[in-house]
C-alpha positions in Angstrom: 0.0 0.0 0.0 2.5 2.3 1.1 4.3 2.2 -2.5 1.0 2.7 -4.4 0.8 5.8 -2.4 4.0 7.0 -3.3 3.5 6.3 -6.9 0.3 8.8 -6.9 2.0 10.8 -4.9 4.5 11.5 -7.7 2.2 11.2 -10.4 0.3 14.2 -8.6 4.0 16.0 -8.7 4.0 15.2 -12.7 0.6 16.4 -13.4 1.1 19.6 -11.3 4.6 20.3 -13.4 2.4 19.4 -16.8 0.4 22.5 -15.6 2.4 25.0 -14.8 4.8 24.1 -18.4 1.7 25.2 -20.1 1.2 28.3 -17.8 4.4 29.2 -18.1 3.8 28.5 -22.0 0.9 30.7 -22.0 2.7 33.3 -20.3 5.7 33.1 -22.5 5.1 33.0 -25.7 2.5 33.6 -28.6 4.2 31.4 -31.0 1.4 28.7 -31.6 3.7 26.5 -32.9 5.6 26.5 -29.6 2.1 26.6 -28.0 1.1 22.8 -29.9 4.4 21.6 -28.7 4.3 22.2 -25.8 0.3 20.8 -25.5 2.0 17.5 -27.6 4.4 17.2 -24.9 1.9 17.0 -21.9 -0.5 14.8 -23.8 2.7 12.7 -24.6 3.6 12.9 -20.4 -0.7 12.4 -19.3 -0.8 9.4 -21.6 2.2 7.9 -20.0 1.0 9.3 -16.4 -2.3 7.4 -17.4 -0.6 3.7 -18.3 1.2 4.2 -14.9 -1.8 4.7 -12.8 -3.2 1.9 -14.5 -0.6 -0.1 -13.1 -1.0 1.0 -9.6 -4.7 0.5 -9.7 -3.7 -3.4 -10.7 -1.8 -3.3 -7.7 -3.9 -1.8 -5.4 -6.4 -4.7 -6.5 -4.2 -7.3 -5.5 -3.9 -6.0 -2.5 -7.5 -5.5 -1.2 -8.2 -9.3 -2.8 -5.4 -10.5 -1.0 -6.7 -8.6 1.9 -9.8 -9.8 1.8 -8.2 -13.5 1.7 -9.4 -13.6 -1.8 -6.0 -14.7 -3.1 -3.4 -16.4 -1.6 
């Protein structure tokens, strides 16, 4: 459990750095181009942060069957 945690834990820490590079892309710039780079790169980084919490969602299954004395 407590791993899980600190996966979403730094997931939250990813998304919340994904935010403020478009802020500060926002603020920055009014080059679209750079603008749609930048917006490929997060969706690139969410879609990854996505498979990840997929992952941690398996394991945090395992663990409540396992609590549960579903699986041994």
């Amino acid at each position: 459990m407590g791993s899980i945690a600190l996966g979403e834990a730094a997931l939250a820490h990813v998304i919340n750095a994904e935010g403020e590079k478009i802020q500060a892309a926002i603020a920055n710039t009014n080059d679209v181009d750079k603008m749609i780079e930048v917006n490929e790169s997060v969706r690139d980084t969410l879609k990854q942060v996505n498979e990840v919490e997929q992952t941690l969602l398996a394991k945090l299954q395992l663990v409540v069957e396992f609590v549960r004395g579903e699986r041994t």
